[in-house]
C-alpha positions in Angstrom: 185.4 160.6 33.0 186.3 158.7 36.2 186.2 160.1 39.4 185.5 163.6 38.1 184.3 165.8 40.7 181.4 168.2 39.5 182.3 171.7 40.7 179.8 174.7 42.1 181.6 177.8 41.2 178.7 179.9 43.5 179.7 178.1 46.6 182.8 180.4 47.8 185.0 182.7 46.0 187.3 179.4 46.6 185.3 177.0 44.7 185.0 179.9 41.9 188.8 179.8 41.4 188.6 176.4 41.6 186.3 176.3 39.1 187.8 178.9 36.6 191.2 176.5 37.2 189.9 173.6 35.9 188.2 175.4 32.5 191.4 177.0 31.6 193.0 173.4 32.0 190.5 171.9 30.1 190.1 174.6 27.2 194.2 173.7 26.5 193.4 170.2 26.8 195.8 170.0 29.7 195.4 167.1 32.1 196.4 168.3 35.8 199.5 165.9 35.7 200.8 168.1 32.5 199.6 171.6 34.3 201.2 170.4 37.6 204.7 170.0 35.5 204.2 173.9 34.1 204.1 175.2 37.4 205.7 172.2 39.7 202.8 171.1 41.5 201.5 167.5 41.7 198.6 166.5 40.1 196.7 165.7 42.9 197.6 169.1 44.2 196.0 170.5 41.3 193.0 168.6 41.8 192.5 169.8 45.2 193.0 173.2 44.4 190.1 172.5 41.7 187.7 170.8 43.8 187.9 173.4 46.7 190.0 170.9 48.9 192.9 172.8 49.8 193.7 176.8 49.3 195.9 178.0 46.5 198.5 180.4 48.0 200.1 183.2 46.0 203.3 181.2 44.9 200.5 178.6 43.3 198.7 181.5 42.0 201.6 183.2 40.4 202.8 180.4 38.4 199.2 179.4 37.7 199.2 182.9 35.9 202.0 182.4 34.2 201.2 179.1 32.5 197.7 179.8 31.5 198.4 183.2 30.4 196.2 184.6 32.6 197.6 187.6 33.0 197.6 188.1 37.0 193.9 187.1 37.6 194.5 184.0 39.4 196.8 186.6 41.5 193.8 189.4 42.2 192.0 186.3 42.8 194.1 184.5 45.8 194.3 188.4 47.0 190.7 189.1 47.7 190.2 185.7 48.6 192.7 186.6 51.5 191.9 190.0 51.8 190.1 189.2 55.1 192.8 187.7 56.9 195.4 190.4 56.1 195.4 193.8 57.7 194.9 196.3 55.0 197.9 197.9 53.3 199.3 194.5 54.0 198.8 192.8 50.3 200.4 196.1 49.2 203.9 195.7 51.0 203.9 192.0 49.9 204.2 193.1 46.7 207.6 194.9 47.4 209.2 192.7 50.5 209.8 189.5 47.6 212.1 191.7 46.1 214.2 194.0 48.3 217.6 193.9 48.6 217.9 194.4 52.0 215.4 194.3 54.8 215.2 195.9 57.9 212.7 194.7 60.8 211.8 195.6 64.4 209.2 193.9 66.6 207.9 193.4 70.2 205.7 190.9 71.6 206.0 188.4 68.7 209.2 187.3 66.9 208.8 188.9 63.4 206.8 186.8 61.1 209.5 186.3 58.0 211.4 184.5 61.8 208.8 182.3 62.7 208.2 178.9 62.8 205.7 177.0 61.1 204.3 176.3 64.5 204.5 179.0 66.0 202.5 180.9 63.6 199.8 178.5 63.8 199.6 178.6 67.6 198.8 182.2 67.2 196.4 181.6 64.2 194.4 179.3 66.5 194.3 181.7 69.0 192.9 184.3 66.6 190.7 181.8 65.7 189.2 180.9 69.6 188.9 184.7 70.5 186.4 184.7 67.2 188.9 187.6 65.6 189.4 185.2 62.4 187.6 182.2 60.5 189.3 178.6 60.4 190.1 179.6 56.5 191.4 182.9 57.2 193.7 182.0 59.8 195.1 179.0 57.5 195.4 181.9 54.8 197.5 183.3 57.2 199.9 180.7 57.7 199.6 180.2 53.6 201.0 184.1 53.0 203.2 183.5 56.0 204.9 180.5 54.2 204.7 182.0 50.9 206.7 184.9 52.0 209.6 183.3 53.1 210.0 181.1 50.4 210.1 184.5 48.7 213.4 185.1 50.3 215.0 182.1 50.5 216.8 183.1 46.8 220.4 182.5 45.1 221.2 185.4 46.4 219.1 186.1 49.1 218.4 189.9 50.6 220.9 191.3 53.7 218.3 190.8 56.6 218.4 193.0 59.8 216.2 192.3 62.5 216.2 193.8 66.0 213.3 192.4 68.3 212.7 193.4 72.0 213.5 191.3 74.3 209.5 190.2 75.0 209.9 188.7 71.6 212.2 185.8 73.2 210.5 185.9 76.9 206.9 185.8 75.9 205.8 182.1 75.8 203.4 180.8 72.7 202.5 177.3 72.5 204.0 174.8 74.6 207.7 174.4 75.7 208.4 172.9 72.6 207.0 175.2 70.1 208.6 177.6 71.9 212.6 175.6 71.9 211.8 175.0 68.6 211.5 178.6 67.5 214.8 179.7 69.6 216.6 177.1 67.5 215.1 179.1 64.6 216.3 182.3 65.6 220.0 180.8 66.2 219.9 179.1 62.6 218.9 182.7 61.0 221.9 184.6 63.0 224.5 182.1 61.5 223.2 183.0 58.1 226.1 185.1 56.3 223.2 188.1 55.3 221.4 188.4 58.8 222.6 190.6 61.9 219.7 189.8 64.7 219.9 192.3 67.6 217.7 192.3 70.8 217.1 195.6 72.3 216.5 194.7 76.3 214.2 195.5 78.7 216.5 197.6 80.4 217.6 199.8 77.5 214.0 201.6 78.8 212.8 205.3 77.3 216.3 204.6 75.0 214.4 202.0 73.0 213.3 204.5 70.2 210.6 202.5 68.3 207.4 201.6 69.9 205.3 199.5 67.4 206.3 197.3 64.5 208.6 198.7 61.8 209.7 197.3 58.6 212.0 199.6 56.1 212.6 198.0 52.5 215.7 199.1 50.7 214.6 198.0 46.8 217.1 197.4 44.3 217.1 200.8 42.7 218.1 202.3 46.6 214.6 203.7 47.8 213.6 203.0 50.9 209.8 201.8 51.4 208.5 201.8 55.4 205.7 199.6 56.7 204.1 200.2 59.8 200.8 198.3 61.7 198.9 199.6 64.3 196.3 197.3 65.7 193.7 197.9 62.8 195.9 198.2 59.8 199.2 198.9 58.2 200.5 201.3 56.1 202.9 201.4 52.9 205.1 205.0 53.1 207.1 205.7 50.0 207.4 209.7 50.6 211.3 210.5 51.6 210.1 213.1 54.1 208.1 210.2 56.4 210.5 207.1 55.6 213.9 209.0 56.4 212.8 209.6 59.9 211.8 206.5 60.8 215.0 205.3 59.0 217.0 207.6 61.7 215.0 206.3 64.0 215.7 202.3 63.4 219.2 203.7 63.4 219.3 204.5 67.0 217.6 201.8 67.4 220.7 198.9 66.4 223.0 201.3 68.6 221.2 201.1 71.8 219.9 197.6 71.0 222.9 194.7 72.0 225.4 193.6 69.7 224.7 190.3 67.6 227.0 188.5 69.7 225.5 189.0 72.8 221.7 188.9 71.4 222.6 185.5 70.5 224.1 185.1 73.8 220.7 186.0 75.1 218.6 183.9 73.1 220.6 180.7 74.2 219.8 181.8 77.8 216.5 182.0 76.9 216.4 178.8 75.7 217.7 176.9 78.2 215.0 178.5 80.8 
């Protein structure tokens, strides 16, 4: 065969999946133009998944499933592959967040993730990266699941988002001017969407701002309520009533002391222009 690449599974868990791609392929007889139709990927895409040359993300891996009948190998296989770059309890709450009906999100510091723009995720990838946190591969990983996870909700009918950020998330600077213009635009383009309320809670709402660390609260399609917290370490999936409902209560308080939509997006065009 011309141009055919010889493959060392033993070289990274990577080149393994790789590897274990390219013999399912083969054993249907499958070229990777007629796999890339099954699950709407080029060829060469295919191929550089194969050969090690790019990473497979969990959208890829999913669909790869699928097709080969796999079961969800190719899955368990993109997860431990990015197992390193994801805080643990992390893969755990991705499994839910594709499909909740409604989501509700607080942050400070950094503009939520599911909010961010491609570039201003990578600029704080890289900087993982420099301060020798995070490889080169886990911090593309990173920006894979990132990606992958907003696709997730970009659906017919896509889930009612609420977000409330501090205001640091709109004041703190990352990357250049640009990046950070560009990711103001974003946040203007998700409050016009018909399911989103943004909220910013300001700096002067003080000891009244109720939450203190990063909170995401899942309302699933059968109505229970699944709360995600991260400390610096790791996160932390809570199904149990008795903890969720309290920090539900909380995030409550939270929207009334935080300002209305309108003038949060009043806010963020200030921002912007500064």
């Amino acid at each position: 065969m011309v141009n055919r690449r010889e493959l060392t599974p033993d070289a990274s868990p990577q080149a393994a999946y790789g590897a274990r791609l390219r013999r399912l392929r083969e054993e249907r007889g499958w070229s990777q133009v007629q796999l890339g139709v099954q699950v709407e990927y080029s060829g060469t895409h295919i191929s550089q998944v194969e050969t090690a040359r790019k990473l497979p993300t969990l959208r890829f891996s999913k669909r790869v499933d699928s097709a080969l009948g796999a079961g969800d190998s190719f899955e368990r296989e993109w997860r431990e592959m990015t197992q390193g770059a994801l805080l643990e309890g992390f893969p755990e709450y991705l499994e839910h967040e594709g499909r909740a009906a409604e989501l509700r999100l607080f942050d400070t510091g950094l503009v939520p993730g599911l909010l961010q723009t491609p570039e201003y995720a990578q600029c704080l990838a890289d900087s993982k990266v420099r301060r020798g946190t995070m490889t080169s591969e886990q911090a593309d990983d990173l920006v894979s699941v990132l990606a992958e996870r907003q696709a997730a909700l970009a659906r017919p009918h896509p889930p009612m988002m609420l977000v409330v950020m501090d205001e640091s998330c709109i004041r703190r600077r990352v990357g250049g001017p640009g990046t950070m213009h560009a990711q103001l635009d974003r946040l203007l383009e998700f409050a016009e969407q018909p399911s989103t309320v943004l909220q910013i809670a300001p700096f002067e709402r003080g000891e009244r701002r109720v939450l203190y660390l990063p909170l995401n609260l899942l309302t699933m399609p059968d109505m229970t309520v699944i709360a995600y917290a991260e400390s610096q370490t790791r996160g932390h999936l809570e199904r149990e009533s008795t903890a969720v409902w309290p920090l539900l209560t909380a995030y409550h308080h939270l929207q009334a002391e935080a300002l209305s939509h309108e003038a949060s997006v009043a806010m963020i065009h200030e921002a912007r222009k500064g």
